[in-house]
C-alpha positions in Angstrom: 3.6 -18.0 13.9 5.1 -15.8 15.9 8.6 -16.9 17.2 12.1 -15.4 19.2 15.2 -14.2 16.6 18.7 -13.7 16.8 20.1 -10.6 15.6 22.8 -10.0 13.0 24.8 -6.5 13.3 25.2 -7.0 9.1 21.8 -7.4 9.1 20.6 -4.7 11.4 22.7 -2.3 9.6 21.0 -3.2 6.4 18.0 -2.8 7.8 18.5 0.5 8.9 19.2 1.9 5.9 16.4 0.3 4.5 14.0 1.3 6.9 15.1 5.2 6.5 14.5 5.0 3.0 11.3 3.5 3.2 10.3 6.0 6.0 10.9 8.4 3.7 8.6 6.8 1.0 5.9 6.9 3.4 5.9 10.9 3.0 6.7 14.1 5.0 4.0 13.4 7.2 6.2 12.7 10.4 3.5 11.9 12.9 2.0 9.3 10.0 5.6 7.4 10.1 5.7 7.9 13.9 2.8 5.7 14.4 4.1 3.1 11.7 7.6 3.0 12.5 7.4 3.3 16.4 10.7 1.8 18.5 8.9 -1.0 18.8 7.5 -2.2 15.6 11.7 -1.4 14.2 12.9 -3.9 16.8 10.0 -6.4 15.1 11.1 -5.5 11.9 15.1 -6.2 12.3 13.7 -9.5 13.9 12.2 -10.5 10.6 14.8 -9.8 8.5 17.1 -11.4 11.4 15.6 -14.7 10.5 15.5 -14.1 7.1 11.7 -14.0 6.8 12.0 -10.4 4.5 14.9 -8.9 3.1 13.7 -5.6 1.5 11.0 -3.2 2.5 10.1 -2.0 -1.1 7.3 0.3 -1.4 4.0 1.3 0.5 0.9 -0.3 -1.2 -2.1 1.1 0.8 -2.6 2.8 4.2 -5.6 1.4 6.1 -7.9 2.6 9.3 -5.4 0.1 11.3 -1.7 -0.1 9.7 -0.1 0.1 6.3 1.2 -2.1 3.9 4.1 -2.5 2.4 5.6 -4.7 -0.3 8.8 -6.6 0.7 10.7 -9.1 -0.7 12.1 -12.2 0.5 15.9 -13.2 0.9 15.1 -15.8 -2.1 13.6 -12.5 -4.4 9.5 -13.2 -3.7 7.0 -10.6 -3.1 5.2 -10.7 0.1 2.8 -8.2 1.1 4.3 -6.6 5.0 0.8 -5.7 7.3 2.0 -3.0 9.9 -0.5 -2.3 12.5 -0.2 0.9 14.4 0.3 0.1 18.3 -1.0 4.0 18.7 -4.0 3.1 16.3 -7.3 6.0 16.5 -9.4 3.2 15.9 -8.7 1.2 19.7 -12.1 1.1 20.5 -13.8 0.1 17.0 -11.6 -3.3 17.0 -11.8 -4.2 20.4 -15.7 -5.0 19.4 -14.5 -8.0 16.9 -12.0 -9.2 19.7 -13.8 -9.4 22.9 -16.9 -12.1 22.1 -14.4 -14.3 20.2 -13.3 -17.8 21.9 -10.0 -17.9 20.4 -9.4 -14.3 22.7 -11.2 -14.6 26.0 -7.7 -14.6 27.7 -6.2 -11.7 26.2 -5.8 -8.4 28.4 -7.5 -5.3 27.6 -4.2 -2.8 26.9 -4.1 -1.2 24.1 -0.4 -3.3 22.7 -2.1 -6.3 23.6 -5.4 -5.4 21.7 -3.5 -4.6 18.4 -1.4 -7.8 18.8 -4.6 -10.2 19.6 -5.8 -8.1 16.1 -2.8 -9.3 13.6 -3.3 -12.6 15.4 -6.5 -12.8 14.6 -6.0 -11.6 10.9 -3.5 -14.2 10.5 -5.5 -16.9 11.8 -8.8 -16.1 10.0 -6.6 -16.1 6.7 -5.6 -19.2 7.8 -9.0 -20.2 7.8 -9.2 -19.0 3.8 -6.1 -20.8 2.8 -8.0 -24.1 4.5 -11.3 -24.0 2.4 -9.9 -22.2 -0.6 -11.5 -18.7 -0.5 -8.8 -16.5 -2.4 -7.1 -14.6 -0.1 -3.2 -13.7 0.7 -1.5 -16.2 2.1 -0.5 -16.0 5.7 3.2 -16.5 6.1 4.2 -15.5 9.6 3.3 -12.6 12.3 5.5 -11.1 15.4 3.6 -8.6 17.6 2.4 -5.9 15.4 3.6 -6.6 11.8 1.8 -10.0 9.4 3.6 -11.4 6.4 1.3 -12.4 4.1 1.5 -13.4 0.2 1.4 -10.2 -2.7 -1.4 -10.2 -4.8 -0.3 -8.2 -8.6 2.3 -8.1 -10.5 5.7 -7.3 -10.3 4.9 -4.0 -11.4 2.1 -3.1 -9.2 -0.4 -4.3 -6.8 -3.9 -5.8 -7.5 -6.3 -2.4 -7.3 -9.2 -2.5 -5.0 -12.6 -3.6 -6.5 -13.6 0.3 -5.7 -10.7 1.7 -8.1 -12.0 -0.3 -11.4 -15.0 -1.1 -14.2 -15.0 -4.5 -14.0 -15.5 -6.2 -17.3 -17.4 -9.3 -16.4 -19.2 -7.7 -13.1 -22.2 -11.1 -12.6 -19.3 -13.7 -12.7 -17.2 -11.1 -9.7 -20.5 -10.6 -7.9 -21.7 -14.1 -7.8 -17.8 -15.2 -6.5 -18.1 -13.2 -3.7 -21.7 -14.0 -2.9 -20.1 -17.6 -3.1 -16.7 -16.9 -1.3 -19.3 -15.1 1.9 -21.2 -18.7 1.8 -18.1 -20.8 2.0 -16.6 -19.0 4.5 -19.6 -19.1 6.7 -20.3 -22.8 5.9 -17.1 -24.5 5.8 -15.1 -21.4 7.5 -17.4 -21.1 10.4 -16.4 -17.3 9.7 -17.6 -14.1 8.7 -15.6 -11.6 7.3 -17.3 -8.5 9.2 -16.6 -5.3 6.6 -16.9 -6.5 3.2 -16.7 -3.2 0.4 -15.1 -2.6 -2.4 -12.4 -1.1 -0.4 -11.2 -4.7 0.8 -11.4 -6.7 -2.3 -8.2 -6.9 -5.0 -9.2 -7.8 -8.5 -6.4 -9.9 -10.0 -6.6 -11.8 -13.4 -10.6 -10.8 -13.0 -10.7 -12.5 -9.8 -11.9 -11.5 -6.4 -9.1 -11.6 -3.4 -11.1 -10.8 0.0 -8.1 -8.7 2.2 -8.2 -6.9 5.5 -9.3 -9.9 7.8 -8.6 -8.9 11.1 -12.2 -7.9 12.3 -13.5 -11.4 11.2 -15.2 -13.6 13.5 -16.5 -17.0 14.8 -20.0 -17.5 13.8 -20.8 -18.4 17.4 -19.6 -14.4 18.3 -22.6 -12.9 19.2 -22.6 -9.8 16.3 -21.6 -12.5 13.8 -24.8 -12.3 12.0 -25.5 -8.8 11.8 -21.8 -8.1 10.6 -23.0 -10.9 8.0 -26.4 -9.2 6.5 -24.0 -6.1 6.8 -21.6 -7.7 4.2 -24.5 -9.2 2.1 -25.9 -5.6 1.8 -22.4 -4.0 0.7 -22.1 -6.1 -1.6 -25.8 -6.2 -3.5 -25.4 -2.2 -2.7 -22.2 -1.7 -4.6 -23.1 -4.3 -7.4 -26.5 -2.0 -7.9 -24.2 0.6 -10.4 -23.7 -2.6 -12.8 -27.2 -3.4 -12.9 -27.1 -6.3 -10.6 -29.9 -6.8 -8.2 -30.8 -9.3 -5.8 -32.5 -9.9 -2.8 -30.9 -9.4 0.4 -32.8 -11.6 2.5 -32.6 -14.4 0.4 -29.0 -14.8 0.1 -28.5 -14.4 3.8 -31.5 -17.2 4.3 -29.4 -19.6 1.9 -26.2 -18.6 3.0 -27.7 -19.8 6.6 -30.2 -22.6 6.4 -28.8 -26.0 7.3 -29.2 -29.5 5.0 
């Protein structure tokens, strides 16, 4: 959870020769590292490594429609995956529409910092929810303002690749583990993920990780089921190039009947 920090002048002097290098990593693009590395997300940063919650800033790992990843590593040598969301994000108003309707949010205000800081709340909480009931998932460690700590999925050389950048060997066992991992979370979770694709599932050790949970909701927000027949359908859709078909309106009629 989020939390205040003391700062260390050995530290913050690490840290800003870390950060440089990394910036660098990121590419030439200045704006791009602009809108990562903003004054205010640095200050965040040193805070975490202040308390000793990161240590190293290794590599980027993927850049999404809301922040970039990183891989770090811990002051006791463990991967963690670092979430950066972009205070400046393009994508203010698409968020804002998993955010408002949610009860865990009614209080927040309606600025732009405070939207992006509700979101990596709200992506820490709903993993949260995964960890509780056992969906794989990264595991939420801590989050400060803009930036989420959160478990790495791979191996020491690289990450686990999106579902989208593989053949899958064994596609019915993966498509039936999602189909079950959408149920649980509705059922036991009380949540639904919201923009299921390949693009936010990992395949590790031919298993499923569902990533990128920051537009999930409450089932009692009132898109809730429409973004749930929306993930059902991404899911049969993309599954259709394997040869697996199934009805649409029947898993969503499962997935939501009561016993």
């Amino acid at each position: 959870m989020s939390s205040d920090f003391n700062l260390d002048d050995k530290h913050l002097k690490k840290l800003d020769k870390k950060l440089q290098t990394l910036i660098s990593r990121v590419g030439s693009d200045r704006k791009t590292s602009d809108e990562v590395f903003d004054k205010s997300t640095i200050s965040t940063l040193e805070k975490l490594i202040s308390n000793h919650v990161i240590d190293i800033l290794d590599f980027p790992i993927s850049t999404g429609k809301e922040g970039n990843v990183f891989r770090g590593v811990t002051p006791d040598k463990k991967m963690v995956a670092v979430k950066i969301f972009r205070t400046s994000t393009s994508t203010f108003k698409h968020i804002s529409e998993y955010i408002f309707g949610d009860p865990r949010f009614n209080s927040i205000h309606k600025t732009r910092r405070d939207i992006v800081f509700a979101w990596t709340k709200k992506e820490f909480k709903n993993l949260e929810i995964l960890k509780r009931i056992n969906v794989r998932a990264p595991k939420p460690i801590i989050y400060s303002n803009n930036v989420l700590v959160m478990s790495y999925i791979g191996t020491k050389n690289k990450p686990a690749p999106m579902m989208k950048d593989i053949v899958l060997d064994k596609p019915k066992e993966i498509f039936d583990e999602i189909i079950d991992d959408i149920s649980l979370m509705y059922k036991k979770g009380k949540l639904v993920h919201g923009d299921i694709s390949a693009f936010n599932i990992l395949i590790h050790r031919n298993k499923p990780y569902i990533i990128d949970l920051g537009q999930g909701v409450l089932i009692e927000h009132t898109g809730s089921q429409t973004f749930l027949k929306r993930d059902i359908h991404n899911v049969i859709n993309y599954f259709k190039k394997y040869g697996i078909k199934s009805d649409e309106n029947k898993i969503y009629k499962k997935i939501v009947e009561k016993k």
